[in-house]
N, C-alpha and C positions, 0 to 999 in steps of 0.2 A: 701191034705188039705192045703190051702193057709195059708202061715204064717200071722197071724195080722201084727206084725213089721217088714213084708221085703217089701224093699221099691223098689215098681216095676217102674222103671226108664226106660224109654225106646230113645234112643237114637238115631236122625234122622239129617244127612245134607242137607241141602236147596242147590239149587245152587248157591245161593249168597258166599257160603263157610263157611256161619254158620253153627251151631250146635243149634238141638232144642232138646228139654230135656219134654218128656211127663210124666206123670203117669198113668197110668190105674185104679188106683183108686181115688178116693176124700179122702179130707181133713177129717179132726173132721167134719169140716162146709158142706162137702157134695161137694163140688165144686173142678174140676179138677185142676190138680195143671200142670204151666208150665212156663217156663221160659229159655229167650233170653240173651243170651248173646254177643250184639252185637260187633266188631272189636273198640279200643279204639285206637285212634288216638296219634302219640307219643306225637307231641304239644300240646297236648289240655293245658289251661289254668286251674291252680287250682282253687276250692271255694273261696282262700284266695286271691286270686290275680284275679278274673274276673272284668271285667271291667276297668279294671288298662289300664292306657295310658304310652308305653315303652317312647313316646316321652318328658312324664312328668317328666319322673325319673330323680332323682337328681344327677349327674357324685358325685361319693360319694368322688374324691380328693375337690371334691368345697369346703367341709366343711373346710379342711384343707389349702384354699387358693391356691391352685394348677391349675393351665391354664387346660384345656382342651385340649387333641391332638390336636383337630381339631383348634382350638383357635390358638395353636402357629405353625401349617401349614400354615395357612390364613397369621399371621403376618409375616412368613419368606417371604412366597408369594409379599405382600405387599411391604417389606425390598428391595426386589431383581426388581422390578417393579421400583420402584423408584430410586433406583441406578442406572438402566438403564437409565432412563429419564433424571437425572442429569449426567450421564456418555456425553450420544448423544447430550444434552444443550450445553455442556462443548465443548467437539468438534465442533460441529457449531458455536459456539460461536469463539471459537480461529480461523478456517477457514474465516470467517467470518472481525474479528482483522488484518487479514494478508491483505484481499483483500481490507481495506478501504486506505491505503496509496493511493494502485494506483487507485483506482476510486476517491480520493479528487485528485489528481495530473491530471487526464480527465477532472474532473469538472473545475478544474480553467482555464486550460488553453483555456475553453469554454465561461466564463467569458471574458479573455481576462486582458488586463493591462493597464490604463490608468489611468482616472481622479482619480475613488475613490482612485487607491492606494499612488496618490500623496498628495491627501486630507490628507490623513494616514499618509502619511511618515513628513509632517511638522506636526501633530498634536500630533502625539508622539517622532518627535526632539524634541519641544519645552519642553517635559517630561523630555527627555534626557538630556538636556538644564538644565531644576531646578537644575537633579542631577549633574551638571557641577559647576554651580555659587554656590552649598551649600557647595562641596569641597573648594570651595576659599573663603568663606565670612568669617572663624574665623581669617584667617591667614592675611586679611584686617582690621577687626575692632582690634586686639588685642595692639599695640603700641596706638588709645584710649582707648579703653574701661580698659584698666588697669590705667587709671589714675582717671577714673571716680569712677573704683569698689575696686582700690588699690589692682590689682591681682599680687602675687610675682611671680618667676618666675617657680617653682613650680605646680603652678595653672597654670599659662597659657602653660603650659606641658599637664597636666593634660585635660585641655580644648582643644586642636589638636588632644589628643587619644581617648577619650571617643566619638568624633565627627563621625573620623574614625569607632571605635568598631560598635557605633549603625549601621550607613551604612552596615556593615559585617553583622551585625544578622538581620538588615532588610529585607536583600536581601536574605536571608537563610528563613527568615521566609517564608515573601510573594513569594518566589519563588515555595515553595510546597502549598503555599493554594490558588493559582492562578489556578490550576489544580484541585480543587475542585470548589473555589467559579467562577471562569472565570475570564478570564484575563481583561474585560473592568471593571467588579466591584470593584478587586481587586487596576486596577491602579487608577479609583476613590475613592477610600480611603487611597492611599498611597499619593495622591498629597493632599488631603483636611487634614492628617494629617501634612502635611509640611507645609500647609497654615497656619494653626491654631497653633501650636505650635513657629513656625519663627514668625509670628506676635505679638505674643505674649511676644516670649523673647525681641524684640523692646522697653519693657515697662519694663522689670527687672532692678530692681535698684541695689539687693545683686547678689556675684557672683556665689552662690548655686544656688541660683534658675534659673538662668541664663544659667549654667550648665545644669541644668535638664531641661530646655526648648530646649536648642539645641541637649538635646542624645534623645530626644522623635522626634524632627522634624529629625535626622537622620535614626530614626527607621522607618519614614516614608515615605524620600525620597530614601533610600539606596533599597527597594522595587521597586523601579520603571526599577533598569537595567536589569534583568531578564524579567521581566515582559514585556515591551518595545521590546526587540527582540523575544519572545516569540508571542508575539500578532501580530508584523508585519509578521514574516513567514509565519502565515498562512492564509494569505493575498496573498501571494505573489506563483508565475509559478515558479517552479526549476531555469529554467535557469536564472532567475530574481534575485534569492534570494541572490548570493554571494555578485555581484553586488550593491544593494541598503542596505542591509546590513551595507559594508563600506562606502556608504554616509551616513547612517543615525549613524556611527561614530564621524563624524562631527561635529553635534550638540553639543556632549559634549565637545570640546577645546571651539566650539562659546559660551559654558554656561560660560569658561572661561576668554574669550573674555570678553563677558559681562560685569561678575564681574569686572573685572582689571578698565575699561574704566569707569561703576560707580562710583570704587572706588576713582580713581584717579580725575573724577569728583566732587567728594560730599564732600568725607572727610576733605579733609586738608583747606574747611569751617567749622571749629570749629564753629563760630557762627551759622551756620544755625543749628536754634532750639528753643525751649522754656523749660524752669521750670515753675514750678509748686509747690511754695514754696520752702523749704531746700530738702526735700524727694525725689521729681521727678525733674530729670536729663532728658533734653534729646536731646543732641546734633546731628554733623553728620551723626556718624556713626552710630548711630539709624534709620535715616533718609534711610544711605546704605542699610542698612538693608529691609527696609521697601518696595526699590524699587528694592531688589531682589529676591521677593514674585510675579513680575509681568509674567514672564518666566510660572513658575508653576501654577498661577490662569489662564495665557491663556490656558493652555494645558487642566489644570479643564473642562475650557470651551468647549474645540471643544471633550475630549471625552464622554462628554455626551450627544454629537450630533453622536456621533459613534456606530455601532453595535456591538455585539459580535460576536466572534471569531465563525466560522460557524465549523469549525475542532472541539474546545471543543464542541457545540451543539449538534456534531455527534456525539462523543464519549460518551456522557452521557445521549443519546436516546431521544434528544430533534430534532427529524427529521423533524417537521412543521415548526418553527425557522429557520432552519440551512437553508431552504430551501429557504425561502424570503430573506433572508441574502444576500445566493448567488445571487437568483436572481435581488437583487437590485445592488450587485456590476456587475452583468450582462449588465443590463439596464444603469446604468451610465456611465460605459466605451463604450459601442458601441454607445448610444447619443451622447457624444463627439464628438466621431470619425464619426459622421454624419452616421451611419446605425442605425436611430430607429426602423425599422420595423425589423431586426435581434430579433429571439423569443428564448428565454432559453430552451433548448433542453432536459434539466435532468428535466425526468418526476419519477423517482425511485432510490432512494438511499438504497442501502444494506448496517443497517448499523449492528453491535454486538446486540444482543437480553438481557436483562435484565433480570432481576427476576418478575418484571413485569408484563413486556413483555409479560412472558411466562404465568403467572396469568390470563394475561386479554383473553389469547388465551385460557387457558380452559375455564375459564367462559363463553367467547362468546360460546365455543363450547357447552358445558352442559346446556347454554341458550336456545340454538339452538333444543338441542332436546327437 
């Protein structure tokens, strides 16, 4: 007799490697009972999590403001990338420093020596020149001008050393910001402050102010003796350079020259002058004064007929400049010398690469692609 409640199961594998599960009898309902249970995958995703996107998830240090591994692999990446760049910049760059001396020292001597550098050599004597006759002019008007301004002797001490000092700190100053601003701007504003300040003290009546008008015109002639041999070397062929060097020495005794032969012209007519009621004075050696400003406004003149220094041009990556520069002191010296058809040969100058430089070269490249 079949039991009612034994539950007749019967047990069968498929080839798939499953297990199928029969009964031989039916349900309460009548209907056979059976059931699969098929192989559950270890991955499988849960109910609570289907549809979830792994790449949405949140790196759960974020909440805590914590980088992401990958986040600060990338940036050491980066770090080291750039360091190289600027490491290989740096080297080229200094390789690059080393090899411009002797390619300016090819290029000039390609140039050649003639007219412009003599154009040169009197246009910054006569610079030379200012700073000659400014060393003599206090030590000429002082037996007048202390009658005029009742200077004791004290002051007229005082007025020989402060003349001095400016010259010292002028020539300190302009001498380092010639190497920035260039040596033709800088020696135009070192003559145009001697202009304007010596002009000026021409017309001082007290001996302060008098004073202060001659340590400002020294602050801006004492500029020009750095400046002056700086700008002609680089102008000038090695073998040239010792040479014209100590003639362009010269100028400074002739600035002294100058003054002496002025002086001894103008002054000791006390009368040549006019007043100007009780107040203005203005005799001589005002006068002296007046035409030892002419040295320095010629020199004014012819360097603003002049180029700049093609050596600073190079150095501070003004390469189309520096480049016409040479080429015209090219062109001038061989005209001279009756060979015009001689053609400028420096079609590429290699010069130090910049920060720039180096900008414009990615750009173009990233333009590019």
């Amino acid at each position: 007799m079949d039991d009612p409640y034994q539950n007749n199961v019967n047990q069968q594998m498929t080839e798939g490697g499953e297990y199928t599960y029969t009964q031989d009898g039916g349900g309460q309902d009548g209907y056979p009972y059976q059931t699969d249970y098929p192989q559950q995958d270890d991955d499988a995703a849960s109910d609570a999590t289907e549809g979830a996107d792994e790449d949405e998830q949140m790196y759960e240090g974020e909440y805590q403001g914590i980088p992401h591994p990958d986040e600060i692999k990338e940036a050491r990446r980066a770090a080291r990338l750039e360091a190289k760049r600027k490491a290989r910049l740096a080297a080229q760059q200094e390789e690059e420093e080393e090899n411009l001396p002797e390619q300016y020292e090819t290029i000039m001597e390609d140039c050649g020596h003639g007219r412009f550098q003599w154009m040169l050599f009197f246009v910054l004597g006569l610079a030379l020149m200012a700073d000659g006759v400014d060393g003599f002019v206090v030590g000429f008007v002082l037996p007048s001008a202390e009658k005029d301004m009742c200077i004791s002797n004290a002051d007229k001490g005082l007025l020989g050393l402060l003349v001095y000092v400016a010259m010292m700190v002028g020539a300190l100053v302009w001498g380092g910001l010639c190497d920035k601003m260039g040596r033709r701007k800088c020696l135009i504003y070192v003559l145009t402050i001697d202009l304007v300040f010596s002009f000026l003290s021409c017309f001082a009546q007290g001996y302060g102010f008098f004073l202060f008008l001659r340590f400002c015109s020294g602050f801006g002639i004492g500029g020009s003796i750095p400046i002056v041999y700086t700008y002609f070397t680089e102008f000038l062929q090695m073998d040239k350079r010792g040479e014209h060097l100590s003639w362009l020495c010269m100028f400074w005794m002739l600035g002294g020259l100058y003054a002496s032969f002025t002086a001894w012209g103008i002054i000791p007519h006390y009368g040549w002058g006019f007043a100007i009621g009780t107040q203005i004075q203005f005799h001589s050696w005002r006068v002296f004064i007046l035409v030892c400003l002419f040295p320095a406004l010629a020199a004014l003149i012819g360097v603003v007929f002049m180029p700049e220094s093609p050596r600073f041009l190079l150095e501070n990556a003004r390469h189309d400049e520096a480049w016409m520069i040479l080429r015209r002191v090219h062109d001038t010296n061989w005209k001279a010398k009756g060979e015009p058809e001689r053609v400028f040969t420096v079609t590429n100058i290699k010069t130090p690469q910049t920060q720039e430089d180096e900008f414009m070269r990615c750009l173009g490249i990233s333009q590019s692609k």
